[in-house]
C-alpha positions as CSV (number, residue, x, y, z in Angstrom):
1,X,0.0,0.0,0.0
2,X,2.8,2.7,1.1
3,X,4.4,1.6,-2.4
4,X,1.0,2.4,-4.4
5,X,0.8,5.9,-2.4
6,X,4.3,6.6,-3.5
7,X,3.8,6.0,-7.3
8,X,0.5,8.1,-7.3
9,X,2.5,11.3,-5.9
10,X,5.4,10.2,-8.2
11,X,2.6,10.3,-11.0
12,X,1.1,13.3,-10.3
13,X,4.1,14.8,-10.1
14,X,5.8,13.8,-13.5
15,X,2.5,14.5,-15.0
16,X,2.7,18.4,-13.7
17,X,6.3,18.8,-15.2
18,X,5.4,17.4,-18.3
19,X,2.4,19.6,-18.9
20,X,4.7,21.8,-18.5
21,X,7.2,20.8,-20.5
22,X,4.3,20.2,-23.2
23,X,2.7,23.9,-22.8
24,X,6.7,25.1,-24.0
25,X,6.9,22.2,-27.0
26,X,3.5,23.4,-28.0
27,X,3.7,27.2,-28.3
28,X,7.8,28.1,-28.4
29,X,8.7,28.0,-31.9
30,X,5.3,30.0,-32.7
31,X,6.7,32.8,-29.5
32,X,10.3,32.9,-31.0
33,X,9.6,33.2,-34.5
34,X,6.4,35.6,-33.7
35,X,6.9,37.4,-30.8
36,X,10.6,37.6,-30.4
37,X,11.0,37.5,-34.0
38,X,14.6,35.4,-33.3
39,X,16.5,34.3,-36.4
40,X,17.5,30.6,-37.5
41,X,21.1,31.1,-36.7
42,X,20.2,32.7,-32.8
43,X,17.8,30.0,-32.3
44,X,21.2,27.9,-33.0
45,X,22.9,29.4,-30.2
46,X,19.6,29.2,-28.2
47,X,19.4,25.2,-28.3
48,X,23.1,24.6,-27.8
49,X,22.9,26.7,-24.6
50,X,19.6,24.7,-23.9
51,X,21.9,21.2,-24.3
52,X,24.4,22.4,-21.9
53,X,23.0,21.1,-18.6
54,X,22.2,18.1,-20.3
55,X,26.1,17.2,-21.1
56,X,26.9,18.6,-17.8
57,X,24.6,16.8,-15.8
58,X,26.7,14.3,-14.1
59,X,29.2,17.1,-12.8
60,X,25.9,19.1,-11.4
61,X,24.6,16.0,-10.1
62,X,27.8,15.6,-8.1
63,X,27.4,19.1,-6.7
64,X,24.6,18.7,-5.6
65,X,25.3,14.9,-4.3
66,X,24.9,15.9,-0.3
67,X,21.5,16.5,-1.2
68,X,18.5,14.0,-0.3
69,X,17.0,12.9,-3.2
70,X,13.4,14.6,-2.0
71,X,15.1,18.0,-2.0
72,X,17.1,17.5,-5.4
73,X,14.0,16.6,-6.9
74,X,12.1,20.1,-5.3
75,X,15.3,21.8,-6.7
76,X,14.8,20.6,-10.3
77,X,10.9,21.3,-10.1
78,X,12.2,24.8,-9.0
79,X,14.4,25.3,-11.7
80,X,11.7,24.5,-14.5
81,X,9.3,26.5,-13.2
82,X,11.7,29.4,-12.5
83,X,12.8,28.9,-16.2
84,X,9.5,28.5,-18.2
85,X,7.6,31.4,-16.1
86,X,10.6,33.7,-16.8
87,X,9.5,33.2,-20.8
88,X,6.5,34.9,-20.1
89,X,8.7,38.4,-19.7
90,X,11.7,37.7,-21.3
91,X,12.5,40.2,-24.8
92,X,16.1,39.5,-26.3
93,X,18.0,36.2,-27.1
94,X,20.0,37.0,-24.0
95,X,17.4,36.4,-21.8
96,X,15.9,33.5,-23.8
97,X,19.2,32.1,-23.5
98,X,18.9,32.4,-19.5
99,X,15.3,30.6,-19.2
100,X,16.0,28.0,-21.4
101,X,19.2,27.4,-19.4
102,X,17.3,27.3,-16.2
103,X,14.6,25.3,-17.2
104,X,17.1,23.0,-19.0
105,X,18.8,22.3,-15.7
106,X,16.0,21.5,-13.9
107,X,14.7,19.2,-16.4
108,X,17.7,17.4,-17.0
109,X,18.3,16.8,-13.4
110,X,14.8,15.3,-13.1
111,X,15.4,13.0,-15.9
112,X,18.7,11.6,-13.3
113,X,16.0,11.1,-10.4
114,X,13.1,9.9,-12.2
115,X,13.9,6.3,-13.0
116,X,15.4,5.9,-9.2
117,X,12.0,6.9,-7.7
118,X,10.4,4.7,-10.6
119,X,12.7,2.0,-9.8
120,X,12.2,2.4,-5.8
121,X,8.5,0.9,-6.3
122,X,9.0,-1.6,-8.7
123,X,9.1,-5.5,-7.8
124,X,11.9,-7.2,-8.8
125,X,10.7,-8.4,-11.7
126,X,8.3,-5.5,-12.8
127,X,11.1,-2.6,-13.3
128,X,10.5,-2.2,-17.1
129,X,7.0,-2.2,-16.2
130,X,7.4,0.5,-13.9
131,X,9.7,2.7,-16.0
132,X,6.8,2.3,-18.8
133,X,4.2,3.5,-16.6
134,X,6.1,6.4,-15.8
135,X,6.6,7.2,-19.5
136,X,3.3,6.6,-20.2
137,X,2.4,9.2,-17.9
138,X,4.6,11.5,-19.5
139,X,3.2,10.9,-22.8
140,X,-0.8,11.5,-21.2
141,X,0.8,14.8,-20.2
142,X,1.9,16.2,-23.5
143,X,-1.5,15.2,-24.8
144,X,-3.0,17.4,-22.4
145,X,-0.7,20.2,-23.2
146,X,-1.1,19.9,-26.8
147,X,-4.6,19.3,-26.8
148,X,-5.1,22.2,-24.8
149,X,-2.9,24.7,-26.6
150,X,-4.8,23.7,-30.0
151,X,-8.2,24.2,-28.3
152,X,-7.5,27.9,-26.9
153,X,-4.9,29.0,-29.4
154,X,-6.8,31.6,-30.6
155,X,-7.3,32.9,-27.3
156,X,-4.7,32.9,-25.0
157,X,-1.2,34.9,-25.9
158,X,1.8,33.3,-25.8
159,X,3.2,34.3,-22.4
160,X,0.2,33.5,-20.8
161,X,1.0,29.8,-21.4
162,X,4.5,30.2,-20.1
163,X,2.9,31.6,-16.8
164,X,1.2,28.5,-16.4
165,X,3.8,26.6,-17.0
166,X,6.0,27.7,-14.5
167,X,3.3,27.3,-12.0
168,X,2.9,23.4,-12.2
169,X,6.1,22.9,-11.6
170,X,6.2,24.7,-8.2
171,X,2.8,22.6,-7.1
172,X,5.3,19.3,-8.0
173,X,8.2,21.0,-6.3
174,X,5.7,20.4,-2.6
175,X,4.9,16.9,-3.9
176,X,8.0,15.8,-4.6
177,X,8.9,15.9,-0.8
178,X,5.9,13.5,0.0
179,X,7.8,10.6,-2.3
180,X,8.9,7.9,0.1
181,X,12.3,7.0,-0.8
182,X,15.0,4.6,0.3
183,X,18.6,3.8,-0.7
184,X,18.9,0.2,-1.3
185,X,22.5,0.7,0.5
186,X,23.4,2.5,3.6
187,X,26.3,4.1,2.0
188,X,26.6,7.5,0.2
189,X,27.1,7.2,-3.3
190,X,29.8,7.9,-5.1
191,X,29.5,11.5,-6.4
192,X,30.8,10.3,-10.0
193,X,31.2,6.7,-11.5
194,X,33.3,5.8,-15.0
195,X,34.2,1.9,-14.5
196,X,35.2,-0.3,-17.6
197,X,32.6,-2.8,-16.5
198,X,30.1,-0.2,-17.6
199,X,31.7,1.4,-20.9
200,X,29.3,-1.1,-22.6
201,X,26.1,0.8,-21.2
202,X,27.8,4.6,-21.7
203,X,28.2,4.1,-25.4
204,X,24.8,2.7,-26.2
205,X,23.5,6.0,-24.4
206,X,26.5,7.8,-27.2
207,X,24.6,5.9,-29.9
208,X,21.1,6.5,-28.9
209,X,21.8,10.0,-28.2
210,X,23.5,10.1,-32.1
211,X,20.8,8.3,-33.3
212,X,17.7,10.1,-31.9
213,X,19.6,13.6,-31.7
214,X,19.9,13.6,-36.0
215,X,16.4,12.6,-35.8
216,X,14.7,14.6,-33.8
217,X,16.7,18.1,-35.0
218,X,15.9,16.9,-38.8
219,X,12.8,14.8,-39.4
220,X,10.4,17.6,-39.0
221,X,12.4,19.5,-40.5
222,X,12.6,17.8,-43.8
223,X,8.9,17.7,-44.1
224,X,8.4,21.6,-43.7
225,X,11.3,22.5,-45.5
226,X,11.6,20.4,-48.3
227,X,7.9,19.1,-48.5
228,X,6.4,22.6,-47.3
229,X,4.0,20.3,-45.1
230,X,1.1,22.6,-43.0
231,X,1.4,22.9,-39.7
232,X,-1.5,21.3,-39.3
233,X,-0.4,18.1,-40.5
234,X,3.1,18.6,-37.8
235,X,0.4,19.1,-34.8
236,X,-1.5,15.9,-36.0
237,X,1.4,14.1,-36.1
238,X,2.6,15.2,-32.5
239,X,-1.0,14.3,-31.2
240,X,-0.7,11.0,-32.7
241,X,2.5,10.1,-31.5
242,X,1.1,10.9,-28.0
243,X,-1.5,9.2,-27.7
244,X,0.7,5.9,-29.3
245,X,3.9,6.4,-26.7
246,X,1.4,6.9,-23.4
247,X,-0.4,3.2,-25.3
248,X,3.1,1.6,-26.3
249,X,5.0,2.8,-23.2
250,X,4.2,0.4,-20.6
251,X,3.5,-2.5,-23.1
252,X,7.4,-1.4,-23.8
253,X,8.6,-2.4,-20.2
254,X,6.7,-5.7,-20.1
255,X,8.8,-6.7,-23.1
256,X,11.6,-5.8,-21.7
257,X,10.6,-7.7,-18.6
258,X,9.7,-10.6,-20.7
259,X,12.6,-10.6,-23.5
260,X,15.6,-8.8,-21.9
261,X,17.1,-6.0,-22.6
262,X,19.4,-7.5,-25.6
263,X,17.0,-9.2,-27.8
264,X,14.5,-5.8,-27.1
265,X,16.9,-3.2,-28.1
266,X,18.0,-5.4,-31.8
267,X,14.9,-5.4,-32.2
268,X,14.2,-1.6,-31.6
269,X,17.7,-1.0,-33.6
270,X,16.6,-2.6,-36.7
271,X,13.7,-1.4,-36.8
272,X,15.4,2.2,-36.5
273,X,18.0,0.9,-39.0
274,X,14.8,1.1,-41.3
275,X,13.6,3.8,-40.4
276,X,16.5,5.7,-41.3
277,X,17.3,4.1,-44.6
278,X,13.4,4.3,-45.6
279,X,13.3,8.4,-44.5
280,X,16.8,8.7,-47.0
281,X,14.9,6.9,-50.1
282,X,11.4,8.0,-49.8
283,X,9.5,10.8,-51.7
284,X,6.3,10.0,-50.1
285,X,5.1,12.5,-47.7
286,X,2.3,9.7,-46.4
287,X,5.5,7.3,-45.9
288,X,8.0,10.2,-44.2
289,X,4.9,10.7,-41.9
290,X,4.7,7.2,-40.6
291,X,8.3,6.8,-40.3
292,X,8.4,9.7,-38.0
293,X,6.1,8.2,-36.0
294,X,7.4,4.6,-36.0
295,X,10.9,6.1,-34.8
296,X,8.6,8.2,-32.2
297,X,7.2,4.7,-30.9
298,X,10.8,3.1,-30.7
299,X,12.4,5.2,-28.8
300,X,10.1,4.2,-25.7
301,X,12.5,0.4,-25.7
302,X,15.4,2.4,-25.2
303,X,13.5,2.1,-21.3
304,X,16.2,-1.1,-21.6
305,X,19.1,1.2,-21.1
306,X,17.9,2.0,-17.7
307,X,17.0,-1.5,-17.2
308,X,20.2,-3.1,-18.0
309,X,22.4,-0.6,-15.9
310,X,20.3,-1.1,-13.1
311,X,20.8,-5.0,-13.1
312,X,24.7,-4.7,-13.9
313,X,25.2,-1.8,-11.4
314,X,26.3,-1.8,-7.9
315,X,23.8,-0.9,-5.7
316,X,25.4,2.6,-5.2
317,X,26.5,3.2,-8.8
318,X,23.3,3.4,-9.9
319,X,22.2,7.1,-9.5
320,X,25.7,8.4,-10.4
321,X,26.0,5.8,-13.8
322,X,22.5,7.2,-14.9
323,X,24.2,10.9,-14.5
324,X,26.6,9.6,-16.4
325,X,24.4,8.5,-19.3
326,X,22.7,11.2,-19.7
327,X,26.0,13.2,-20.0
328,X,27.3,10.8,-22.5
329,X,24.2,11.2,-24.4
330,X,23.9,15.1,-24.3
331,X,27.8,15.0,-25.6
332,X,25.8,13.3,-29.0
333,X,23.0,16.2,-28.6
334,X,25.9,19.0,-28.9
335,X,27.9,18.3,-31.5
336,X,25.3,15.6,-33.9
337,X,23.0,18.5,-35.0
338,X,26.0,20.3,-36.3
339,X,27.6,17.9,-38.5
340,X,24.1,17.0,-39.5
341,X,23.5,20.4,-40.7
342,X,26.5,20.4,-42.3
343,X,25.7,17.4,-44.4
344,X,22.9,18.2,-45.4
345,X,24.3,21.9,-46.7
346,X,27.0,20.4,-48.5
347,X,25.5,17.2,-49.8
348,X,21.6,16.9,-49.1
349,X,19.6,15.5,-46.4
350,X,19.3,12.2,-47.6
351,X,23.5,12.1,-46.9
352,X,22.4,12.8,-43.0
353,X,19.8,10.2,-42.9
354,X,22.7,7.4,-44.0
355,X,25.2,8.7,-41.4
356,X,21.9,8.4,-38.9
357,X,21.3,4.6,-40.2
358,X,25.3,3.7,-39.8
359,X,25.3,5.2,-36.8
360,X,22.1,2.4,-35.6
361,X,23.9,-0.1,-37.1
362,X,27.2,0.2,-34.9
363,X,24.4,0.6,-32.5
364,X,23.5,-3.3,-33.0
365,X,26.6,-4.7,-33.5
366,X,27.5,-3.1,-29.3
367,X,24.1,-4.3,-28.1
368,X,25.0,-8.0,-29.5
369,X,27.4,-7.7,-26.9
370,X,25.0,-7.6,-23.6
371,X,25.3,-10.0,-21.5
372,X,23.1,-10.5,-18.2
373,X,24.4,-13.2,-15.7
374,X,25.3,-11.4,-12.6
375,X,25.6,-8.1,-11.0
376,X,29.0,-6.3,-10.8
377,X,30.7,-7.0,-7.6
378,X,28.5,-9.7,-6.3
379,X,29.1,-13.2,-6.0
């Protein structure tokens, strides 16, 4: 029972960050193109400033390390809700630049916390399932936000949709203390954690980050710039790729549960691997479209990451390697949109697409190499 009360104010809580996170997906790049009027190369500088506490994450975590994990977790609700409220006033790139920092930072050291709360009330054998839930939460949330900002559009200005969002977050911030939480261990964690016995785990979280990074920064992109697809059709796609991550998410962590975390992610890597070679061949705006929501729908089994260095972790490596993974992974979000961009100046964006599926399949031939037969440092 105390386990159930714990996920419900974990839930609630993920959902209020992630309505607010989905309030800024659904209205910023309407508010910097139309109200702060920023230019493509500013909004450039924008998102690598955005990235920044995302490849810095494991260093911040350490900072902050003396913390209990309730009170890191207020901090990082703090910091979102400081960050997207302050887009409600802000006027210059300078100060966009400081709220999407903020907000940046307390997202990314959320995404370090989440899975360890997530993982703190799952059974032994239900941690996939748990992580899913949690995702699927997240997925419900953006729905909201999305559904809501289509619906009253026409109504409500821009900044009035940042103010709520940096609301929520503070309600979570009080929740967030309410999450009972344990260490497994008795010991303080290390404040930082690079061990060959895990170089395995950080470069699958290089490759996804790769992967999903050229992805993410392009796919959409090709269809409005190339295809000059309405934005319509982009919103239609985001609502149906919400509404099939909150239905694939936890059916995601079952598989895991069931298969294991190397047969899951082949199978989600070759699936990508066609994905990528199908959105460098294809014309077909109908085909680009499903693609982008088939690669939406895989990235929920790369839950498997968490799973496997949970299993192969020492009990107090596990918050510090997840630091690290997400570090790892931000070092891909940095630098990958860059030489994508560049590729696809010099060349064409088809050229991008092929270093994206070479990339996935480097990614299979390291998860081939997973092996799951006892945790590190026991007997």
């Amino acid at each position: 029972m105390k386990r159930d009360y714990g996920f419900i104010i974990l839930a609630v809580s993920v959902f209020l960050l992630n309505l607010s996170l989905g309030l800024h997906t659904s209205v910023f790049n309407n508010f910097a193109a139309q109200e702060i009027k920023l230019r493509p190369d500013q909004l450039g500088i924008l998102e690598a400033f955005r990235e920044t506490p995302g490849l810095l994450i494991a260093f911040i975590s350490a900072l902050f390390s003396f913390m209990r994990r309730q009170y890191l977790a207020m901090l990082s609700f703090i910091f979102a809700g400081i960050g997207f409220s302050f887009y409600s006033r802000v006027t210059s790139l300078l100060e966009l630049i400081y709220a999407g920092f903020v907000w940046s930072l307390g997202i990314h050291l959320w995404m370090t916390l989440s899975p360890i709360f997530a993982l703190n009330f799952a059974e032994e054998r239900g941690k996939g399932r748990r992580l899913g839930q949690i995702n699927s939460i997240s997925a419900f949330s953006s729905l909201t936000a999305m559904s809501f900002v289509f619906l009253t559009g026409k109504f409500i200005p821009f900044r009035t949709y940042y103010l709520i969002a940096g609301i929520l977050p503070f309600i979570g911030s009080i929740l967030v203390l309410k999450i009972p939480y344990k260490p497994n261990i008795n010991v303080k964690p290390p404040s930082l954690v690079f061990r060959k016995e895990y170089i395995l785990y950080y470069i699958l979280n290089f490759l996804e980050g790769s992967r999903r990074q050229v992805f993410a920064t392009f796919a959409l992109f090709v269809l409005t710039k190339v295809y000059k697809v309405p934005i319509q059709h982009i919103s239609l796609l985001l609502i149906v790729n919400s509404i099939m991550n909150m239905i694939v998410a936890p059916r995601a962590g079952r598989l895991i549960d069931k298969f294991g975390e190397r047969i899951i992610l082949l199978f989600s890597y070759t699936g990508a691997l066609l994905i990528f070679i199908g959105y460098a061949l294809t014309k077909s705006i109908l085909v680009l479209s499903i693609l982008y929501c088939l690669d939406n729908i895989s990235i929920n089994f790369s839950l498997a990451l968490t799973t496997y260095i949970d299993k192969i972790s020492r009990p107090d490596d596990l918050s510090p390697n997840i630091s690290m993974g997400v570090t790892v992974n931000h070092i891909a979000a940095v630098t990958m949109p860059i030489v994508g961009g560049i590729l696809w100046e010099r060349f064409n964006y088809q050229t991008m697409f092929l270093l994206g599926a070479s990339i996935v399949l480097v990614s299979i031939f390291m998860a081939s190499k997973i092996k799951l037969e006892k945790k590190v440092g026991m007997v």
